[in-house]
C-alpha positions in Angstrom: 30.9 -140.2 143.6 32.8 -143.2 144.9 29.8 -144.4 146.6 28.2 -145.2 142.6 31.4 -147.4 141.6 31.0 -149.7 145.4 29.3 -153.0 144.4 26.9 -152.8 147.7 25.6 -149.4 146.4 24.9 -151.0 142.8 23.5 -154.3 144.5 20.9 -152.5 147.0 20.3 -149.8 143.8 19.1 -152.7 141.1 16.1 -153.4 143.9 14.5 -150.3 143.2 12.4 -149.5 139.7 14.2 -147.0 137.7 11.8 -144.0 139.0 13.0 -144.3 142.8 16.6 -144.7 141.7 17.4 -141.3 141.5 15.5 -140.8 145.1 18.4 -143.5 146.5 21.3 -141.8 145.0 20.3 -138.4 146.6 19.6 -139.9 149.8 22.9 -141.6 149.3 25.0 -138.3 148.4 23.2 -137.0 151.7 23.9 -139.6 154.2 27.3 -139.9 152.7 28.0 -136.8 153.5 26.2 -136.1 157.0 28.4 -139.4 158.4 31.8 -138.1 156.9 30.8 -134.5 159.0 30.0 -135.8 162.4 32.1 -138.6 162.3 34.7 -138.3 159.9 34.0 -141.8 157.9 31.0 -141.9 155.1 29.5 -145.6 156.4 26.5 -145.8 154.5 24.2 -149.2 155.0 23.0 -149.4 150.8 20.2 -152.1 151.7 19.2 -149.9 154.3 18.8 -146.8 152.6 17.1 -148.7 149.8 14.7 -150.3 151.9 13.7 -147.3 153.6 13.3 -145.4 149.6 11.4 -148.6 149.2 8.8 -148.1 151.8 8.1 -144.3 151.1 10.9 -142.3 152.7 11.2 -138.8 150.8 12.3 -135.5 151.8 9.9 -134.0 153.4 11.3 -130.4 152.9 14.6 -128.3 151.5 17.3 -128.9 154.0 18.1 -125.6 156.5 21.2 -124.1 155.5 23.3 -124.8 158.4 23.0 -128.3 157.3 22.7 -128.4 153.5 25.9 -129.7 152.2 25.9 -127.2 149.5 25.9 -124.3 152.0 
């Protein structure tokens, strides 16, 4: 994923201990995604994302089909 080789992805990433890391990079792949779909450009805010990780975002459930990237 491009978003692993940007320098603001690996800057906000190095904040987080090694066990939310993995947490971040999903949330990344997601958001990613979700902005390219409704608006055609993948703008993702790293420190952001990381700070929100940081302060206990998770997901709170599997994601509904008609918006699972997968599906």
């Amino acid at each position: 994923m491009d978003n692993k080789k940007s320098e603001k992805f690996k800057k906000a990433r190095v904040t987080l201990p090694e066990n939310l890391r993995p947490i971040y990079d999903g949330f990344v792949t997601q958001y990613t995604f979700h902005t390219t779909r409704l608006f055609g450009r993948g703008y993702v805010a790293y420190e952001v994302l990381a700070s929100l990780v940081r302060d206990g975002w998770r997901p709170a459930a599997d994601p509904l089909k008609e918006t699972n990237q997968s599906g």
